[in-house]
Residue, then its C-alpha position, 0 to 999 in steps of 0.5 A: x498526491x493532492x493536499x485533498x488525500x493527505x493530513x498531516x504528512x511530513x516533507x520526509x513521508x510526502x516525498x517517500x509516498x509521492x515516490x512510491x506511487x509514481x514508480x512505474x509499476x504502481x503507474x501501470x497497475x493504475x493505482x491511485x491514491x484516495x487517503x493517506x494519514x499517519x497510520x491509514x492508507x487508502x488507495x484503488x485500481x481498476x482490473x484492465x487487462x494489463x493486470x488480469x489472468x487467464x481467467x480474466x480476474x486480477x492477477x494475485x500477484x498484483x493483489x500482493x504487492x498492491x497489499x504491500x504498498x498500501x501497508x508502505x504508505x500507512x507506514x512511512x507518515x510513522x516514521x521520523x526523517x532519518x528512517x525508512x521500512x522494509x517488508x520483512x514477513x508477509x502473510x496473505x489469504x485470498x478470499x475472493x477473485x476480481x473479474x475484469x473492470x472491477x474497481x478494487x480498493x485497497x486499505x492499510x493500517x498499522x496495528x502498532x509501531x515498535x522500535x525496530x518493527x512495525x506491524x501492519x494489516x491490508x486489506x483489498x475490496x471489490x466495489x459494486x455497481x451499488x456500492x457495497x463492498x466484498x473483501x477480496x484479500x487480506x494481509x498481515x505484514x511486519x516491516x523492519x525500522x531502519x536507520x537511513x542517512x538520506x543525504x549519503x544514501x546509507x544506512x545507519x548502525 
């Protein structure tokens, strides 16, 4: 994460989201961060043939969980230090499939921030050679607020 695609990020949200996008999963989709904000994300991938399907389209799988992660890191710049969130509904439609070599982009916004849960909705595209935009997938997830002590790595109450 570079200061170019980050605002206004807390250590506490830039430690999580740096931690999110270097696991090895997300590295070997090859998802890259574009923005982040409190509340926003948006990330992108390009469809290799380690993350297609038999069709040679992108596997929905890799959608989904691409959906969830966005949805994580427009989330955690919402929350305070002591808190963390977990996916606790997930609600996708496929609208579109995404042949081999496409760039997907993927957006996040949360819709509104409870006191114990967070709703949020994603969304993915496929660009074209001229830029236009096809929406390819959509989500609709809630997230669980925690209490999270993370210097004894426990949850609170």
């Amino acid at each position: 994460m570079t200061n170019d695609t980050t605002t206004d990020l807390s250590e506490h949200a830039q430690a999580h989201s740096r931690a999110l996008l270097e696991h090895a999963y997300q590295r070997y989709c090859g998802l890259e961060l574009l923005e982040q904000r409190p509340g926003f994300c948006k990330c992108r991938l390009r469809v290799t043939e380690a993350i297609d399907n038999l069709s040679h389209t992108l596997h929905g799988g890799v959608i989904y969980s691409m959906l969830d992660v966005v949805s994580m890191l427009a989330t955690l710049p919402t929350l305070g230090p002591d808190e963390y969130a977990l996916t606790s509904n997930f609600n996708a439609m496929m609208l579109s499939a995404t042949p081999l070599g496409t760039v997907v982009e993927f957006e996040a916004t949360v819709l509104r921030g409870g006191r114990n849960v967070i709703f949020t909705q994603s969304h993915a595209w496929k660009l074209a050679a001229d830029g236009a935009r096809t929406q390819v997938a959509s989500a609709q997830l809630s997230k669980l607020r925690m209490r999270h002590d993370w210097q004894t790595n426990t949850r609170k109450g």
